[in-house]
N, C-alpha and C positions, 0 to 999 in steps of 0.2 A: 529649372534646376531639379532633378532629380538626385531623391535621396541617396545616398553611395554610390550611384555610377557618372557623377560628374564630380569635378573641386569645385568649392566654392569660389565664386571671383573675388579677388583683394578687394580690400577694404579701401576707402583713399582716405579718410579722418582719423579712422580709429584701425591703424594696422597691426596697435600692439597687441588685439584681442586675439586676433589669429598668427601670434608669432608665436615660431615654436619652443620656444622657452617659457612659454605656459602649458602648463600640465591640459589646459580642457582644450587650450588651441590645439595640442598634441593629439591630443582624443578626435577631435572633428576633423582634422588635414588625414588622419591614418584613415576613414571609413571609407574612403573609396575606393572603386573597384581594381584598382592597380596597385592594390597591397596586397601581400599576402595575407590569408587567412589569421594568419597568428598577431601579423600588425593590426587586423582591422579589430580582433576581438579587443586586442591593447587598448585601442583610438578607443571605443566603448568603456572599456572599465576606468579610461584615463576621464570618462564624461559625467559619468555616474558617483566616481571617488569624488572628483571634485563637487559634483555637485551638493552630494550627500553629506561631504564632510562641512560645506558652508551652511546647510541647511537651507537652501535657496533653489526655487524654479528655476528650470532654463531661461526663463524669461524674466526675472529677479536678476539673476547673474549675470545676464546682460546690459541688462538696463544699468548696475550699477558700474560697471564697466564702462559703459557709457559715460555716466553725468560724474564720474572721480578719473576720466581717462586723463593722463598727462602728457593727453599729446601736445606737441607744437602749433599744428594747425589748430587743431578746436581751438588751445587759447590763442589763435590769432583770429579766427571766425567769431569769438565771442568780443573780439575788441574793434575789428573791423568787419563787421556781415557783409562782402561784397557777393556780389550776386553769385558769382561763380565759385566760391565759398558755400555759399549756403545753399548750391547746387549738389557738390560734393556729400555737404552734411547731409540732405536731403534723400540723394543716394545709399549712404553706409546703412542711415534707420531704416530704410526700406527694403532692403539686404536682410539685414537681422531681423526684424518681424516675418521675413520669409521664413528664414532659419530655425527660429523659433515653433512656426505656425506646422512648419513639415516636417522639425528634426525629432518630431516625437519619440517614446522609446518604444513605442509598438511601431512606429515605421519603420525606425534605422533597425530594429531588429530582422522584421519582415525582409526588406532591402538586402542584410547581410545574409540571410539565411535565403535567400531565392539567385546568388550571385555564384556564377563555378567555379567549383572544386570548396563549396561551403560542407562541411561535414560536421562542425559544431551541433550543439542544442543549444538552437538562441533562443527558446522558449523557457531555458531554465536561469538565462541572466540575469539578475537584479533590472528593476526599473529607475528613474527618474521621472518626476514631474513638469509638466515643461510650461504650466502657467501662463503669465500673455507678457508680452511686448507692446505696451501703447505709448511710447511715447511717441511725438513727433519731433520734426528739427526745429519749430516754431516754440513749443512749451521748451524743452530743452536749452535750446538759448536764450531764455525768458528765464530758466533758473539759472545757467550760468553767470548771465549777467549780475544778479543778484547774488549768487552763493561762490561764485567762481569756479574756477576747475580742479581737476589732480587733488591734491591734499588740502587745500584752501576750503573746495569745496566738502572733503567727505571729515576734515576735522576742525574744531574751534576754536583752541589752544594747542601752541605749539612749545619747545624751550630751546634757545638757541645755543649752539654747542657746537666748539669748533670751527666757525664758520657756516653752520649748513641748520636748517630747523629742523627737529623731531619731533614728529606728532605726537601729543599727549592725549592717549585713548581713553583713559578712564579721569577726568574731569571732576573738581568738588562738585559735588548739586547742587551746594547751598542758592538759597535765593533771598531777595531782598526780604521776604514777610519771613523769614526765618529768623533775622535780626532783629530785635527789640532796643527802644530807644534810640538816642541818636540818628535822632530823624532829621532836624536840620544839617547836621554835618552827610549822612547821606543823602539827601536832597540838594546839597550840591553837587555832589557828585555826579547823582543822574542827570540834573539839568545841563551840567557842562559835558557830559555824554550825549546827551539828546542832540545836544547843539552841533557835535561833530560827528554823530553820524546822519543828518540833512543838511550837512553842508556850511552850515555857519562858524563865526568864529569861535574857537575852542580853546581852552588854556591844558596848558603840560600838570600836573597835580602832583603835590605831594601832601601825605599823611602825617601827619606829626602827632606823639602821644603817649600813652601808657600800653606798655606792653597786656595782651588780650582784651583791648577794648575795640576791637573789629576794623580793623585798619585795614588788614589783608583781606578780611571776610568780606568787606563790603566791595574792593577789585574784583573778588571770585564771583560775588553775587551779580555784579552787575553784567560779566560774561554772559551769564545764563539766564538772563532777562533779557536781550537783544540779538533774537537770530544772523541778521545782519553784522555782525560785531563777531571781531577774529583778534585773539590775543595770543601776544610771544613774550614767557617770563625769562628776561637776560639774565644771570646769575650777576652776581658783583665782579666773578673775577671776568667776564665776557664783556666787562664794559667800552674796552679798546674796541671790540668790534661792531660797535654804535653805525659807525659808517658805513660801513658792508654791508648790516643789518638792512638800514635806509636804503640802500643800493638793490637790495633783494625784495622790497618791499613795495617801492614806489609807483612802481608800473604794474602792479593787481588793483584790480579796479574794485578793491574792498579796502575797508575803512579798519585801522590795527591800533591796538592799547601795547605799548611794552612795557613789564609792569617789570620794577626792581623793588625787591624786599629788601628790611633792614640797612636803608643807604647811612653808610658812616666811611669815612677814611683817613688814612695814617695820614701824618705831615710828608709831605713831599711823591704823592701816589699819585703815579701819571693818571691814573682813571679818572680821578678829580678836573684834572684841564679839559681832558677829553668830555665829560658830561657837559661843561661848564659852558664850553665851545660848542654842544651840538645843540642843548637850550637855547642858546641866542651868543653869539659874539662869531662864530663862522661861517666864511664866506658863500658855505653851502647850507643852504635852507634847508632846514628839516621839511621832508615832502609832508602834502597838506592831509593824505591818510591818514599819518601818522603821529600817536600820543605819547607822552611819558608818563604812568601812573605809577608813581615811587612811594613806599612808607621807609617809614625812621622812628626811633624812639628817644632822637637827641637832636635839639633845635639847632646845636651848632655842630655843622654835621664832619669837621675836620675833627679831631680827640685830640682832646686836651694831653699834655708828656706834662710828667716835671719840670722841663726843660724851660715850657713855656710859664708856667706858673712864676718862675726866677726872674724872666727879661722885666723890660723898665715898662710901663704903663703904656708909652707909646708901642710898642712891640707886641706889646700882648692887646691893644687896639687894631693891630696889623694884623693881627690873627684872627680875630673877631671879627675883622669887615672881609677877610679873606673866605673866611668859614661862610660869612651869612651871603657871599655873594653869589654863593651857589641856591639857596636856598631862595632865593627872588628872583631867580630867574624862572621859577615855577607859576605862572600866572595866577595860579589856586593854592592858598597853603591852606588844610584843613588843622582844625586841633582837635582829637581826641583825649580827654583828659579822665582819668578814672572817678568811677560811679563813687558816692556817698551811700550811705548803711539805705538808707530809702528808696534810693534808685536801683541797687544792688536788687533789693527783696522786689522789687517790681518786677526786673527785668526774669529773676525766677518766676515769678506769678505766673506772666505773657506764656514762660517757655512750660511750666507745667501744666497750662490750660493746652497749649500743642500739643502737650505729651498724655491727654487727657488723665493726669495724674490726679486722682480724689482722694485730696486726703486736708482735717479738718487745716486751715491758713493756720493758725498757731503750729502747729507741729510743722508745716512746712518751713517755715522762716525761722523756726529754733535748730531744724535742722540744715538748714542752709549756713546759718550762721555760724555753726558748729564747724561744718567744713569749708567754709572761707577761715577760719582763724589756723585751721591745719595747714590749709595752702599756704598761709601768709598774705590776704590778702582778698580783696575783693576788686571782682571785675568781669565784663559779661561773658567770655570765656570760662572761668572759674563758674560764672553760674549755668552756663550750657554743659559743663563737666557735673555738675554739683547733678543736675536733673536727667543726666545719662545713668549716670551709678543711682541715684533716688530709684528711677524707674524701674531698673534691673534689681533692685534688693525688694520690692513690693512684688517685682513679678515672682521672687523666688525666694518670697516669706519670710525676709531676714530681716532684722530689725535696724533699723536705721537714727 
């Protein structure tokens, strides 16, 4: 393979790298020597923009091309390795470590500038960096297997919408040692996480409790504690398409949490049957990937009308056993219940030792107490709020 006077041979795993509705495939298919001069300087600058603007090696941008490709084949190489599969794979990365190793920017410039009818100064074109290429197709399928491919593998959280997932790039960071107290109730959690991602039996969870005592926080933290682990948050009104969802999910050879915030519903809300049924009473098994991690701030989770208040005792017991029989079908019901004046100032204590906040415990908890009565309320939100603003008014001398 000689640099611009031959095409690169096709790819067979990964052809969308050099399709040319990519800007760098555009760049690399234009340098060779049956382009016009004007195309081949394009194919260059289409190499260089791209690269430049990623901020990535030749050999960076390949690679990541590689292990987030969606192609068909790789994930079908990654779920059946047949020989002649991993023949293929074998081939494309030994391709591209060529391409890599040769396409340098002092060669492809040399190359264009010694080809006829070359009149350019390729001496004065920007460079690129061209970095290395090492993976192989053995590491490579050794991470896919684990991480999966396309968007499974390059994100961690998704949100379903529409039918289809969208990858959620900028993810909370929070992590478990971020949260104070409430350690048995998050120790279940982990534990029935541990359990389902090695394969054992795992319950569906829901959160039940006081609003800002880490119900959500501790779903987010746990994302970000277990590499292996891929979560997709359904909004409430996406709850019809629970099914689909499972349909989209089941055959990724990764392990998924679908987390629903704030579960509550009217009387007579198709969503309600729909959850109720995909928990346990329908014909189709929730695939064994896959979890429900739900929080709520109301134990009986159909709302109470007026309407219902009126009926006879029987009726409003119909509605009660109707309500709670969604709720057990959750194998795990946790209870969050809000902090006491003691637990409250602790749970500041932990967070202003994080925030290495020194200032003398009296003044801290008369100040804490001051603004949980503003809030209306105490709760360890209100105290992770309380010791963001503390922090920011000592960093900039204001009194508090």
């Amino acid at each position: 393979m000689k640099v611009c006077e031959e095409k690169i041979p096709p790819l067979m795993v990964f052809q969308e790298i050099f399709n040319d509705n990519v800007l760098f495939a555009r760049g690399i298919r234009w340098l060779d020597s049956g382009k016009t001069e004007e195309e081949r300087l394009k194919g260059y600058a289409n190499i260089c923009s791209e690269l430049l603007m990623t901020g990535k090696t030749l050999g960076e941008y390949l690679t990541d091309a590689v292990m987030y490709s969606k192609s068909p084949l790789f994930a079908m190489t990654v779920k059946q390795p047949t020989e002649p599969r991993k023949k293929a794979l074998a081939y494309d990365i030994a391709l591209l470590k060529r391409v890599v190793k040769e396409y340098t920017a002092a060669a492809v410039k040399g190359a264009l500038s010694s080809l006829d009818g070359a009149t350019a100064d390729y001496s004065a074109l920007p460079e690129y960096e061209s970095g290395k290429f090492t993976l192989t197709a053995d590491r490579l399928l050794k991470y896919a297997a684990k991480n999966g491919t396309g968007e499974f593998a390059k994100y961690k959280a998704f949100a379903y919408k529409d039918g289809r997932l969208v990858p959620i790039e900028n993810i909370d960071p929070i992590r478990l040692t971020d949260l104070k107290n409430y350690e048995f109730q998050r120790g279940q959690v982990v534990e029935n996480t541990l359990a389902f991602l090695n394969g054992l039996p795992a319950q569906n969870v829901l959160l039940y409790g006081d609003r800002g005592c880490g119900k959500s926080s501790t779903i987010k933290a746990i994302l970000n504690e277990y590499e292996e682990l891929r979560m997709v948050e359904l909004p409430k009104s996406e709850i019809t398409g629970l099914p689909e969802l499972f349909d989209l999910l089941k055959d990724v050879p990764l392990r998924f949490i679908v987390t629903i915030d704030d579960l509550a519903f009217t009387e007579d809300d198709e969503r309600f049957g729909i959850l109720k049924a995909t928990l346990d009473g329908s014909l189709s098994a929730r695939p064994d990937n896959i979890l429900i991690y739900s929080t709520t701030n109301r134990r009986k989770l159909i709302k109470e009308t007026n309407g219902d208040r009126s009926v006879d005792s029987i009726g409003r017991s119909d509605a009660v056993d109707e309500s709670m029989s969604l709720a057990d079908r959750f194998g795990l019901f946790i209870t969050f219940t809000q902090p006491n004046r003691e637990i409250f100032l602790d749970i500041v204590r932990k967070l202003a030792e994080d925030r290495e906040i020194d200032i003398d415990d009296s003044e801290l908890t008369a100040a804490a107490e001051r603004f949980a009565i503003k809030r209306g309320g105490r709760s360890p939100r209100i105290a992770r709020q309380f010791t963001d603003w503390l922090s920011s008014r000592i960093e900039l001398g204001l009194d508090y």
